[in-house]
LONU-57762 format. One record per atom (N, C-alpha, C, O): x, y, z. Coordinates in steps of 0.001 Angstrom, whole numbers, padded with zeros to 6 digits, always signed. Layout:
<fidos>
XYZ...
</fidos>
This chain:
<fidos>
-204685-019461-070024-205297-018188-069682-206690-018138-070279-206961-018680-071351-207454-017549-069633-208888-017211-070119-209788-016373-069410-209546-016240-068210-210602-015880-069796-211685-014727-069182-212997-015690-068010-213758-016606-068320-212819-015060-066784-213163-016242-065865-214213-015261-065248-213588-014203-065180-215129-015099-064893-216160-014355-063895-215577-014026-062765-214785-014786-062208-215976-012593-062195-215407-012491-061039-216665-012266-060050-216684-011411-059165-217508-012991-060283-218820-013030-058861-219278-011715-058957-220004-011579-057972-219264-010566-059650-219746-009517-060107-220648-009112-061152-220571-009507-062315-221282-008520-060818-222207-007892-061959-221810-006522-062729-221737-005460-062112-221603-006602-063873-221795-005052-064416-223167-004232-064548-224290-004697-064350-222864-002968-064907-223858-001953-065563-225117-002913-065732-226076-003112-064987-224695-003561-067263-225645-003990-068381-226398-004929-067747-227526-005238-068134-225702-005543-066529-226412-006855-066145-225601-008043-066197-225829-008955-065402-224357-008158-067344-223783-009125-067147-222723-009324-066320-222072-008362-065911-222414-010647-065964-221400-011263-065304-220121-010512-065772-220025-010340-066987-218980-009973-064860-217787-009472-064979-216614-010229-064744-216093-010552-063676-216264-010474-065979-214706-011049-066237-213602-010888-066381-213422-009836-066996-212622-011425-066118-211350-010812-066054-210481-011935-066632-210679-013140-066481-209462-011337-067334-208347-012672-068008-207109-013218-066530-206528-012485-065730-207084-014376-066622-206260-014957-065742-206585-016401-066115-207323-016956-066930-205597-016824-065037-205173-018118-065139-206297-019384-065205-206973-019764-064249-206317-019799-066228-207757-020571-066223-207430-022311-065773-208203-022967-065076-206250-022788-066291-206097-023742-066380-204317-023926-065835-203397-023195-066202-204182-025377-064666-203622-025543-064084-202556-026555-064546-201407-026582-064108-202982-027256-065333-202490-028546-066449-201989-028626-067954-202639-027638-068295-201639-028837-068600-201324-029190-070043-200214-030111-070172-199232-030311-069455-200739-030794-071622-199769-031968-072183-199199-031306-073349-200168-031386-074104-198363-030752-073966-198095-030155-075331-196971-031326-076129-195888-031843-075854-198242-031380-077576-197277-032517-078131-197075-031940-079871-197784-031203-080556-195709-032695-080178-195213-032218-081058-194635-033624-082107-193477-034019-081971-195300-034086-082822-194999-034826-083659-193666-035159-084865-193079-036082-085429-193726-033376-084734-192500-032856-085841-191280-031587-084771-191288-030401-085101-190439-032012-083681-189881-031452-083151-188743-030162-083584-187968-029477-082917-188980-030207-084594-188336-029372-085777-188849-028121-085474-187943-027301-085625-190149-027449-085024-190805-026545-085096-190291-025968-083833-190120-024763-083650-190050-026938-082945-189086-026011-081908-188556-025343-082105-188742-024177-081757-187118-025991-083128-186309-025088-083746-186322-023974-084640-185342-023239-084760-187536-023792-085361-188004-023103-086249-188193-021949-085078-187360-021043-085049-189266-021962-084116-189449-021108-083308-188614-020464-082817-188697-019242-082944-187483-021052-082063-186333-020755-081291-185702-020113-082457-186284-019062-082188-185082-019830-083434-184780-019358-084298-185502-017835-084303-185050-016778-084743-186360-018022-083869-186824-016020-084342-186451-015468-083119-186146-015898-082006-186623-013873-083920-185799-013200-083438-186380-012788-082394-187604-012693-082485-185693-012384-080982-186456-012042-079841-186835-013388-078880-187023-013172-077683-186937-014640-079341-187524-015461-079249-187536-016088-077247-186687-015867-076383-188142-016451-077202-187480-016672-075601-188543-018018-075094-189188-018084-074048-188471-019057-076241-189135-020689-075976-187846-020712-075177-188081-020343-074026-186157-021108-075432-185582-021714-074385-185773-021442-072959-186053-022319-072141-185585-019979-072632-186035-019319-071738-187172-020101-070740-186900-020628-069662-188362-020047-071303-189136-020718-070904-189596-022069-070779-190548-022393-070070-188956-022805-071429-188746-024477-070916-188588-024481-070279-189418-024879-069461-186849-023877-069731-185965-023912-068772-186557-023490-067373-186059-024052-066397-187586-022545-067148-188261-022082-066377-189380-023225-066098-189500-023737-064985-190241-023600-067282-191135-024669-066493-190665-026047-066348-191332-027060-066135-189297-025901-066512-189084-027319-065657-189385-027421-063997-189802-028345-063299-189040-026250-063744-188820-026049-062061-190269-025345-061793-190518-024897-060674-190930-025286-062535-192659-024654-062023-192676-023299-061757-193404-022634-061020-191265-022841-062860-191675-021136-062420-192643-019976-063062-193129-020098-064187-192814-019099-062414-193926-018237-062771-193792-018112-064523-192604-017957-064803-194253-018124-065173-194181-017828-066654-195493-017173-067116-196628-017566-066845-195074-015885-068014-195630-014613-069011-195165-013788-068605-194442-013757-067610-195478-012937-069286-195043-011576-069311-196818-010501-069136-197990-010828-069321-196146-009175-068699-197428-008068-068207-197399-007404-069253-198505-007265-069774-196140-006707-070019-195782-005730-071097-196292-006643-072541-195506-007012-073415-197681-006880-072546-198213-006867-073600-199636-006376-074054-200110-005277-073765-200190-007253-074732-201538-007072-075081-202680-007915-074242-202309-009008-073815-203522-007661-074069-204662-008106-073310-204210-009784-073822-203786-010599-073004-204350-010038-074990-204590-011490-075564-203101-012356-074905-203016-013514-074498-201942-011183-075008-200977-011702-075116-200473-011790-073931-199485-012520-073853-201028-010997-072428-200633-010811-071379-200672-012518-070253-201586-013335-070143-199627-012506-069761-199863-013916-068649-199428-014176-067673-198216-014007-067539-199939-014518-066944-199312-014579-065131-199547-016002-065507-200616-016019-066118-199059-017181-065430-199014-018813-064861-198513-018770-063520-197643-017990-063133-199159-019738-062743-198299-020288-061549-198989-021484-061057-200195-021707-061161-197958-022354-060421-198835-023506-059881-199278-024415-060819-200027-025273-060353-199009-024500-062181-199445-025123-063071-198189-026649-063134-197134-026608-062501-198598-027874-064004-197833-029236-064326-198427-028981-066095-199519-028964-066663-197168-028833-066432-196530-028948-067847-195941-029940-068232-194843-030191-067736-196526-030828-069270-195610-032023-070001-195310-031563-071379-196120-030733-071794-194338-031893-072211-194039-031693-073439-193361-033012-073710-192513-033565-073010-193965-033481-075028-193133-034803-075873-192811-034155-076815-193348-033059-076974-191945-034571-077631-191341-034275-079162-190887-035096-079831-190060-035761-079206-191001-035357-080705-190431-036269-081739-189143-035622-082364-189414-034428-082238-188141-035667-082847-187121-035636-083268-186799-036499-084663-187114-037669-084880-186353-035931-085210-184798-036385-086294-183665-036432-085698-183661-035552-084837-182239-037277-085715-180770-036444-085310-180529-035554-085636-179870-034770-084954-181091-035212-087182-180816-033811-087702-181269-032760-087075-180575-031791-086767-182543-032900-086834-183210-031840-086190-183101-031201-085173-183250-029987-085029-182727-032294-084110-182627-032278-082661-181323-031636-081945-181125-031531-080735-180296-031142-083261-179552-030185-082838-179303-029038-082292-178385-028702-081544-180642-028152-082937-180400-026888-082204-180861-026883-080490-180346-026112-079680-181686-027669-080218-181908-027824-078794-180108-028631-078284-179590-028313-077213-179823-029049-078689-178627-029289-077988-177522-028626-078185-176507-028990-077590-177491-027405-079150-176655-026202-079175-177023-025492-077929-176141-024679-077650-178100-025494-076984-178429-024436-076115-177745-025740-074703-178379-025973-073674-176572-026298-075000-176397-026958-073673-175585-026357-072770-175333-027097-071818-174979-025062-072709-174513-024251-071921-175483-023642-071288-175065-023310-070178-176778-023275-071477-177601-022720-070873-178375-023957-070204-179064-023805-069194-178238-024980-070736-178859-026219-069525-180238-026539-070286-181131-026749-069466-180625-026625-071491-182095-027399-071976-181821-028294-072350-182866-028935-072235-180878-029147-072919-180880-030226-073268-180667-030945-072332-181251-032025-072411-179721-030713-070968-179868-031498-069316-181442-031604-068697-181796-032268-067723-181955-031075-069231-183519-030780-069100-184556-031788-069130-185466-032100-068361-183948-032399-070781-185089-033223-071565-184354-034654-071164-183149-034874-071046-185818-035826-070942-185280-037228-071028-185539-037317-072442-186550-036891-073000-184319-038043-073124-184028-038582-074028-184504-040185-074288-184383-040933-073319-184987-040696-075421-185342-041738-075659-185149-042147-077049-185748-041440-077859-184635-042869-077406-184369-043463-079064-185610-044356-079507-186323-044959-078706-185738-044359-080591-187128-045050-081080-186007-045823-082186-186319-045766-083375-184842-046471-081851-184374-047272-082547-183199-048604-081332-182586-048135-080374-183137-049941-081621-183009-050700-081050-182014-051719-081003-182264-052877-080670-180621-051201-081409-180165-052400-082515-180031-053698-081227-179269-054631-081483-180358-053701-080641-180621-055148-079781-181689-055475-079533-181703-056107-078477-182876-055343-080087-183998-055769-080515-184358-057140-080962-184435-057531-082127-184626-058005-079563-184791-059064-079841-185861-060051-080975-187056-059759-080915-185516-061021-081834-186113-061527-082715-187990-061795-082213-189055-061512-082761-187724-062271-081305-188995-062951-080371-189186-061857-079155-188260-061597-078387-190399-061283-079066-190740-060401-078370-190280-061317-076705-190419-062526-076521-189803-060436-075825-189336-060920-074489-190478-060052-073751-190906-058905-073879-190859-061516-072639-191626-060459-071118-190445-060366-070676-189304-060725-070966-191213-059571-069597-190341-058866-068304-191085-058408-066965-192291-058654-066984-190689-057898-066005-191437-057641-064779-191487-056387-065019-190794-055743-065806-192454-055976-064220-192476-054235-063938-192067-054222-062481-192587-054961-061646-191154-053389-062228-190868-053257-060642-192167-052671-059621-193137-051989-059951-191916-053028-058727-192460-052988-057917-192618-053232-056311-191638-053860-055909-193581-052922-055223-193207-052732-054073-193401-054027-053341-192451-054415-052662-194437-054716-053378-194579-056267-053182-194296-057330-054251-194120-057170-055459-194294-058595-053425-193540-059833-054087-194330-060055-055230-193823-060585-056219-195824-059624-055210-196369-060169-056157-196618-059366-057530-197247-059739-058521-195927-058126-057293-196224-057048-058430-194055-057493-059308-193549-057388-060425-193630-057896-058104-191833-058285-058591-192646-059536-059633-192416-059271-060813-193148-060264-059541-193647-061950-059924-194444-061561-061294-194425-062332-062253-195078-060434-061327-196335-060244-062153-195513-060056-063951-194629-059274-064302-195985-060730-064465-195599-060543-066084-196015-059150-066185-196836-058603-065450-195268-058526-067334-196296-057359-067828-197065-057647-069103-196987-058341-070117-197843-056756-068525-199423-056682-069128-199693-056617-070826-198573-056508-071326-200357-056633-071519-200446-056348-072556-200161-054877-072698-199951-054078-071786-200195-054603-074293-200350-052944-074520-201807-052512-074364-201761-051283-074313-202676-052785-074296-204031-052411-074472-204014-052289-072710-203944-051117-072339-204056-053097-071822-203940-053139-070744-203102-052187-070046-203529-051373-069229-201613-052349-070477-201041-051395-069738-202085-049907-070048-202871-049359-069275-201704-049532-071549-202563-048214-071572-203727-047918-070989-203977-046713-071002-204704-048758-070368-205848-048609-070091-205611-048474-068326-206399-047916-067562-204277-049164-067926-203952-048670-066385-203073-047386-066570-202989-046849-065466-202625-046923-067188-201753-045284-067564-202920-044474-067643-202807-043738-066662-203697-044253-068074-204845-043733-068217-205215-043602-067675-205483-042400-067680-205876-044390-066340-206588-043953-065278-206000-043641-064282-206476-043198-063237-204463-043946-064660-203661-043578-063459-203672-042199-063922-204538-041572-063313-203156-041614-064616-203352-040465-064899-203906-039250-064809-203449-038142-064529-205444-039823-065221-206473-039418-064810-206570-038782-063638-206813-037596-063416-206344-039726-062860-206371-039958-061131-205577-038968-060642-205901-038209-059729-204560-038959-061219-203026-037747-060640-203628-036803-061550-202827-035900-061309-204274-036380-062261-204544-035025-062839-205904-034324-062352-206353-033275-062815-206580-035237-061146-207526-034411-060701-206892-033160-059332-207593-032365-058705-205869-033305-059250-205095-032715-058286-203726-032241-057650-202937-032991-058225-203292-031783-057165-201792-031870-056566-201709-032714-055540-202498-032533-054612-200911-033635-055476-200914-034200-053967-198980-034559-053848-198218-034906-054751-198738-034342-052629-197079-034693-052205-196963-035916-052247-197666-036804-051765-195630-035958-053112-194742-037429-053294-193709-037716-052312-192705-037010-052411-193720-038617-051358-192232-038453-050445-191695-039553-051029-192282-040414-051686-189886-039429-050591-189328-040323-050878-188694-040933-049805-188858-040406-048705-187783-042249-049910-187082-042852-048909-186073-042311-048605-185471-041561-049373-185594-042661-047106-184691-041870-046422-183589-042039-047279-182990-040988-047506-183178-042966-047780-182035-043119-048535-182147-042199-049995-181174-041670-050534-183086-042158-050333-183074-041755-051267-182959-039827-051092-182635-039069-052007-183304-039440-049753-183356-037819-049926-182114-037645-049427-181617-036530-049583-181266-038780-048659-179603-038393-048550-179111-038566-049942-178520-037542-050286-179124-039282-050678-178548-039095-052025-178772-037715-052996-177960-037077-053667-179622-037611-052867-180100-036404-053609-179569-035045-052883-179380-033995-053497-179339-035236-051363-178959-034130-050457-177576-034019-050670-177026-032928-050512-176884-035117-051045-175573-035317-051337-175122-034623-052344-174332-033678-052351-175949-035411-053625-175909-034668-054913-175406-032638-054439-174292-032118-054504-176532-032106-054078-176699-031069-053748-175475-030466-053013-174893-029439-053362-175308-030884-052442-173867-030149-051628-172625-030605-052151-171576-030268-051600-172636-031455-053323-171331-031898-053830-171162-030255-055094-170280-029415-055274-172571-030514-055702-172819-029343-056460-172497-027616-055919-172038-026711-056615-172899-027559-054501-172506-025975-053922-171381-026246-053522-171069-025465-052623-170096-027446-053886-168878-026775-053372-168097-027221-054460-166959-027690-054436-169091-026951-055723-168391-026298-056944-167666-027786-057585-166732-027639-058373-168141-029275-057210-167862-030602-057677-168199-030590-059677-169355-030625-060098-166932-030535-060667-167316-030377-061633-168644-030866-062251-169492-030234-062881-168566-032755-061735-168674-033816-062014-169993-034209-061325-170477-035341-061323-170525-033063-060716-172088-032924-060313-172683-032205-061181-172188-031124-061498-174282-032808-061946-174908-032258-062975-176300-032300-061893-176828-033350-061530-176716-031019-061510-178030-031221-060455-179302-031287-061502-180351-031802-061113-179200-030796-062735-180459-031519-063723-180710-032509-063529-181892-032724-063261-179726-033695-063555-179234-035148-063617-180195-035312-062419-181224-035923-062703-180089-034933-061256-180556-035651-060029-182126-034967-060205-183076-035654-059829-182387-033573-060794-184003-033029-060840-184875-034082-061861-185925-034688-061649-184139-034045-062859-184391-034646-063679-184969-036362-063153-186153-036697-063172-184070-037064-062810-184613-038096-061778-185777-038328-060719-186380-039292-060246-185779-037728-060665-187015-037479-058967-188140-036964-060062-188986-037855-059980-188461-036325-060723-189209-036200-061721-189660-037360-062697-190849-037442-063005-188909-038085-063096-189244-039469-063589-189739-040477-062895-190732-041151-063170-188648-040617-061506-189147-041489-060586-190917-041396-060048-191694-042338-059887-191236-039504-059808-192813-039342-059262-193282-039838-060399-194132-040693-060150-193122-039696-061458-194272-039803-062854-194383-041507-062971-195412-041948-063483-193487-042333-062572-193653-043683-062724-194358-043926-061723-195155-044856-061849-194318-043254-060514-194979-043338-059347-196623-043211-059562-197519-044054-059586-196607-042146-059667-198177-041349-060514-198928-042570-061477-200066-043040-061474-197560-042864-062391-198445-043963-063623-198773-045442-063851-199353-046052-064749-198196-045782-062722-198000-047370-062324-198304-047277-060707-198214-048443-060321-198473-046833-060112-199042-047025-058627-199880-045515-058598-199311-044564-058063-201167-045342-059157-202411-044314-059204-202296-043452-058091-202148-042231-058055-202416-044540-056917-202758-044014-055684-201764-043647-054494-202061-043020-053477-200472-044191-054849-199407-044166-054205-198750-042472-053849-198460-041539-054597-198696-042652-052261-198080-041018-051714-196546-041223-051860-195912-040181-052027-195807-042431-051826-194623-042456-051333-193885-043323-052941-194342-044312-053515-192723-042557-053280-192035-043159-054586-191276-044238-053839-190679-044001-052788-191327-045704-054545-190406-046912-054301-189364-046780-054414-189022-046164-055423-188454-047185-053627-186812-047385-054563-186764-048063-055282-185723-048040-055940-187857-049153-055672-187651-049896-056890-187613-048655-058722-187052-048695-059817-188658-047690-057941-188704-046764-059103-188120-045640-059199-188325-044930-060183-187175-045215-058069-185987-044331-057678-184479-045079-058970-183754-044611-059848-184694-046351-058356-183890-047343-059382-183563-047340-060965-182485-047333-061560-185173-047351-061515-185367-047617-062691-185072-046139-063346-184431-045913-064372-185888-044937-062236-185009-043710-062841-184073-043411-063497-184013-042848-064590-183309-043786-062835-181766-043680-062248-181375-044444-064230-180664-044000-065132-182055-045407-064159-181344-046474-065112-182037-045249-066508-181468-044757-067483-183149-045148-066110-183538-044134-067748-182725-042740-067923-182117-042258-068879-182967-042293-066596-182051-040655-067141-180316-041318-067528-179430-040475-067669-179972-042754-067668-178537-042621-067462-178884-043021-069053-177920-042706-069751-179670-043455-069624-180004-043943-071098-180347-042695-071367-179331-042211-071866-180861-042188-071347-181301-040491-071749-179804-039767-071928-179418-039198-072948-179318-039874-071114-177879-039326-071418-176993-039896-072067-176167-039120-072548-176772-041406-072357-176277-042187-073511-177019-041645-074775-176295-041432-075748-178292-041401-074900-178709-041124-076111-178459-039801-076560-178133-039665-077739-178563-038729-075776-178112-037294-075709-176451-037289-076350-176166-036895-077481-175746-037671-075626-174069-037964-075896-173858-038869-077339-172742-038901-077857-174924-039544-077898-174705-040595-078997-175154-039192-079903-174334-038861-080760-176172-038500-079796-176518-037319-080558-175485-036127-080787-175072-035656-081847-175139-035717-079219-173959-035181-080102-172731-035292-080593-171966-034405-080970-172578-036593-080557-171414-036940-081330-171280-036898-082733-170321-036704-083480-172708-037173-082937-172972-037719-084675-172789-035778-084543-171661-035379-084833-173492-035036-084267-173427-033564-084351-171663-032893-084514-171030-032297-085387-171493-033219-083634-169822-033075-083767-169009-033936-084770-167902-033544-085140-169461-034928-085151-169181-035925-086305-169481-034779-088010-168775-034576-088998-170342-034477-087752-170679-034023-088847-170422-032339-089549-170532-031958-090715-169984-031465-088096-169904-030543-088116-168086-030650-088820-167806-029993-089823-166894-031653-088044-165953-031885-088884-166042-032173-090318-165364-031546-091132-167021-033287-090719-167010-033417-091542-167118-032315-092595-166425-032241-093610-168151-031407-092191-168080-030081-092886-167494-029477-093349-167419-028997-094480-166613-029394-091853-165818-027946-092134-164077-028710-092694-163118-028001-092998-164060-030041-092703-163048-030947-093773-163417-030679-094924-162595-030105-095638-164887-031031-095540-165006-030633-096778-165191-028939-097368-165056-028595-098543-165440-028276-096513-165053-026579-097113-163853-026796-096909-163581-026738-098108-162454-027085-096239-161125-026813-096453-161123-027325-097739-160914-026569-098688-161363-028706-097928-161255-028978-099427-161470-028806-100306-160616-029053-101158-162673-028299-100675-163475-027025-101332-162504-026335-101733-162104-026302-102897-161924-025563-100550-160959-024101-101044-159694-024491-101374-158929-023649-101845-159205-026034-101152-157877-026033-101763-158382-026687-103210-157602-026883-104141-159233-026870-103239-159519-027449-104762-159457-026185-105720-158662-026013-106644-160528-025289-105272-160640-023880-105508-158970-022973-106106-158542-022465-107142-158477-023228-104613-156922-022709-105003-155623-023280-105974-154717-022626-106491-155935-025012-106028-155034-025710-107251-155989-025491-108398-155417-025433-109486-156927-025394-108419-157341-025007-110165-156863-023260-110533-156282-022891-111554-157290-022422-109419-156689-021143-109775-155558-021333-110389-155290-021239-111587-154693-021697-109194-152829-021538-109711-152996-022230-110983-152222-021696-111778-154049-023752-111889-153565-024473-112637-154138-023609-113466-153911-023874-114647-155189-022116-113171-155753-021751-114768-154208-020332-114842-153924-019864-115945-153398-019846-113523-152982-018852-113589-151411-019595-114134-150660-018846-114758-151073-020677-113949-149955-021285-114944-150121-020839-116434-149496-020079-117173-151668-021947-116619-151662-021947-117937-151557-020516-118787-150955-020345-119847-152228-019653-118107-152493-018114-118573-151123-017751-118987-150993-017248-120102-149923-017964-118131-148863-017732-118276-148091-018323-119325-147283-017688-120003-148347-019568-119461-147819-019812-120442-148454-020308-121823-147821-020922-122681-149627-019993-121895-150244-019266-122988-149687-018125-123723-149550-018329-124929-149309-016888-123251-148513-015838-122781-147787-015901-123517-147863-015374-124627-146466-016872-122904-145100-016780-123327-145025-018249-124649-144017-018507-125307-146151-018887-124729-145861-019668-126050-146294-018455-127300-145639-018618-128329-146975-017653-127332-147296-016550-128282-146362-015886-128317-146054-015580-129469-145583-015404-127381-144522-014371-127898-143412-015185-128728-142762-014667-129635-143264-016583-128292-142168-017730-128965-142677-017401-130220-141932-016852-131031-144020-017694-130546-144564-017657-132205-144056-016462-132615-143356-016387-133625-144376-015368-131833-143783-013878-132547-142527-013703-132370-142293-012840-133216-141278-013986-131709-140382-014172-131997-139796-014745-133347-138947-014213-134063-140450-015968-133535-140365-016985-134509-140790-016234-135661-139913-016044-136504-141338-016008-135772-142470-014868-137278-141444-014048-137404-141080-014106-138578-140765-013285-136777-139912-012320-136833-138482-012361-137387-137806-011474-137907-138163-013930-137069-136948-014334-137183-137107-014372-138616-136551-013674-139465-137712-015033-138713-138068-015611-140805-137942-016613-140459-138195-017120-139366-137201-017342-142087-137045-018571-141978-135943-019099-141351-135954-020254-140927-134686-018139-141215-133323-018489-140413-133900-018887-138818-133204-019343-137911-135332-018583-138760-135814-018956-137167-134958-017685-136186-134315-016691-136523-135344-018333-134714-134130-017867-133556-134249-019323-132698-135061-020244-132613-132647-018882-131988-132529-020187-131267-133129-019693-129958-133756-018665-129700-132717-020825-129134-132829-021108-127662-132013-020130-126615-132460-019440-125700-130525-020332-127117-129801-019499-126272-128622-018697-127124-128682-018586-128349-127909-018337-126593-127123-017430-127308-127528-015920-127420-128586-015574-126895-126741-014990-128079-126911-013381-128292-127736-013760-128724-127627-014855-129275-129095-013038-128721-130155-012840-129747-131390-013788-129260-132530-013349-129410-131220-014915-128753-131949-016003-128419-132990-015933-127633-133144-014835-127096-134029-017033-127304-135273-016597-126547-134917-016192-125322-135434-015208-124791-133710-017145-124587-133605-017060-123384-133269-015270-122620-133638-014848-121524-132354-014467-123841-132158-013056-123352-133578-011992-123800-133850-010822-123533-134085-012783-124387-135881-012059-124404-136785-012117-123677-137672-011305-123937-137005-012938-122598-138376-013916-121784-136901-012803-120439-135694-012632-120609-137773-012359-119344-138055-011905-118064-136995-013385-118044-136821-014353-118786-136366-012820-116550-135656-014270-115634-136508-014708-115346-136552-015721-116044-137623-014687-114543-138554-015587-114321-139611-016326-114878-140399-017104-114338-139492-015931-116133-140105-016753-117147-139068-017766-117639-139586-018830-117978-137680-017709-117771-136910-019346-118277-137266-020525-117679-137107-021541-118355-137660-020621-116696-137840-021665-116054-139357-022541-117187-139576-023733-117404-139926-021576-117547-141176-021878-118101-140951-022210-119479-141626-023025-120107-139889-021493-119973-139640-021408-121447-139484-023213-122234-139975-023490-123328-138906-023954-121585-138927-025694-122463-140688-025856-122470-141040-025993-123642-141871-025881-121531-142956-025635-121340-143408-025107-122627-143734-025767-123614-143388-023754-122487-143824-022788-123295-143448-023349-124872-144256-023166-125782-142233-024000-125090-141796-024575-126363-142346-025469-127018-142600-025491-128223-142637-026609-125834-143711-027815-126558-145033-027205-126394-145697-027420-127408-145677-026530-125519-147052-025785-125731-147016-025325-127175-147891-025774-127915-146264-024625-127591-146334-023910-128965-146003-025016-130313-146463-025036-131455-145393-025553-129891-144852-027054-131060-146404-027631-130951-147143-027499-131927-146827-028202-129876-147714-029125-129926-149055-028430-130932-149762-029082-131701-149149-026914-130658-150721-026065-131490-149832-025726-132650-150528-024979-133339-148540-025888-133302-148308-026135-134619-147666-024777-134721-147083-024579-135787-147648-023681-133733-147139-022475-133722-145907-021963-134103-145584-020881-134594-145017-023375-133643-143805-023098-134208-143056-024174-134540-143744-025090-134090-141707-024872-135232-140873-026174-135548-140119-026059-134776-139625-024982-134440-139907-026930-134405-138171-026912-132921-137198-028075-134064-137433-029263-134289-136123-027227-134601-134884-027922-134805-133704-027938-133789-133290-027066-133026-133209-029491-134081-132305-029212-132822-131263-029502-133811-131639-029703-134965-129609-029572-133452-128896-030294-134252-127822-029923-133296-127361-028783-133251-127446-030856-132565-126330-031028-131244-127405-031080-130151-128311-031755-129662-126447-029472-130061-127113-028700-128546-127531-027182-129013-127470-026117-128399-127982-027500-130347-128521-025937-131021-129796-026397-131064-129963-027582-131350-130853-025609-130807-132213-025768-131383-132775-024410-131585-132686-023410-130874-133404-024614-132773-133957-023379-133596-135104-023737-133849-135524-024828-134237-135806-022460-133541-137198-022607-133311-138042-021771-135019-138330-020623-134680-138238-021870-135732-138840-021535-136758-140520-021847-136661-141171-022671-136018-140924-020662-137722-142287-020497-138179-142999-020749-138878-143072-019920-139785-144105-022115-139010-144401-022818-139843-144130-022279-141133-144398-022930-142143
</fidos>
């Protein structure tokens, strides 16, 4: 958006401007893809919203603002790259019910079949001699991306495709309107979108996309989606892992409780043994019998009471004589 002349003169003399659509193009790049998420995170926020919209070239801004903030787009070509972490790259793939992560081609910047000795290869292509042709250096290739580029960014011009190729895609489409689970129509937009841009960046001048590069599409959005699915697995990998270690957390949490609410208890009932014992004198009291610990201690404390006996023997609290099946408990 920007303030553009409208072939008018004002009052003062100057040229009369108005805010609108200035520019038809942009590349938006993001080194640290994290900030997506940061964004998407506030409140009100509506970046998904609008991805999702300029994938398909739809109108995007809003009127209900401020002069600065007001925007009509239309007709415009939007690219966005991002760099990613796995970590990072989650919250865009939390929004996959709403369809942004079917959106984005995916690409890994890691290789584990990464050959020792750099390998050529062909670049596809429409004649025998572009099938034959090594590829190019990096300096080279970039310097033909570039002007191909260039070239496709002075304008709009129509891409057709092969007959075979707009029955497939027509297919796609009607497998999708009669409700086919197992049809993803991103999958096929997504494609034809890769396929023009290889078209655009490796044949400058070319009106019509190859099936050689309908092909290679086909082969990247299906790696884009291996890499997408490898992402959220580790995501779903890790989210168990989580929520395994808070269960464990809280049963750890809950066996130390019960082991401090034992001890409390029989802390408890080894002190009253001592005061029993203090009380008795030196004749002590026994174990069982009239008079004994066992008709003093709650029923549900006997179970605790042999416990409670060596707890109190062991801190010196009290002597345990036995002699049979009598034991008398006395006070140092």
């Amino acid at each position: 958006m920007g303030d553009l002349e409208t072939g008018e003169v004002g009052r003062n003399g100057k040229p009369v401007t108005e805010r609108r659509q200035k520019f038809f193009s942009a590349f938006l790049e993001a080194d640290e893809g994290e900030i997506l998420s940061k964004l998407g995170e506030r409140s009100g926020s509506t970046l998904g919203v609008t991805l999702r919209t300029a994938f398909t070239g739809g109108a995007l801004g809003q009127k209900n603002a401020s002069r600065e903030r007001s925007r009509d787009v239309r007709g415009y070509a939007l690219g966005v790259y991002m760099a990613f972490q796995p970590e990072t790259v989650r919250p865009l793939l939390a929004e996959k019910a709403q369809g942004t992560p079917q959106r984005v081609l995916f690409l890994s910047a890691t290789d584990p079949n990464a050959p020792d000795v750099p390998v050529q290869s062909t670049l596809p292509g429409t004649g025998e001699d572009a099938q034959r042709a090594r590829t190019p250096s990096c300096e080279e290739l970039a310097r033909r991306l570039t002007a191909n580029a260039q070239t496709a960014a002075c304008g709009f011009r129509v891409l057709t495709f092969p007959a075979a190729v707009v029955q497939e895609v027509r297919a796609a489409r009607l497998a999708g309107l009669r409700g086919d689970a197992q049809t993803d129509g991103h999958r096929t937009y997504l494609r034809l979108k890769v396929a023009a841009l290889l078209t655009l960046l490796l044949d400058g001048a070319a009106d019509r996309v190859p099936v050689a590069y309908w092909e290679l599409a086909g082969q990247m959005t299906a790696t884009s989606e291996a890499v997408r699915a490898h992402l959220e697995r580790e995501a779903a990998a890790e989210v168990r892992a989580a929520a395994e270690a808070a269960r464990q957390a809280h049963a750890d949490r809950e066996v130390y409780a019960d082991h401090e609410r034992h001890y409390a208890r029989l802390h408890r009932l080894a002190e009253r043994v001592r005061k029993y014992a203090a009380e008795a004198g030196p004749e002590g009291v026994s174990v069982a019998g009239r008079g004994g610990l066992r008709t003093r201690v709650a029923a549900k404390e006997r179970g605790l009471l042999p416990e409670a006996l060596e707890y109190a023997q062991e801190r010196g609290w009290v002597t345990v004589a036995a002699s049979g099946d009598h034991v008398q408990i006395r006070h140092p």
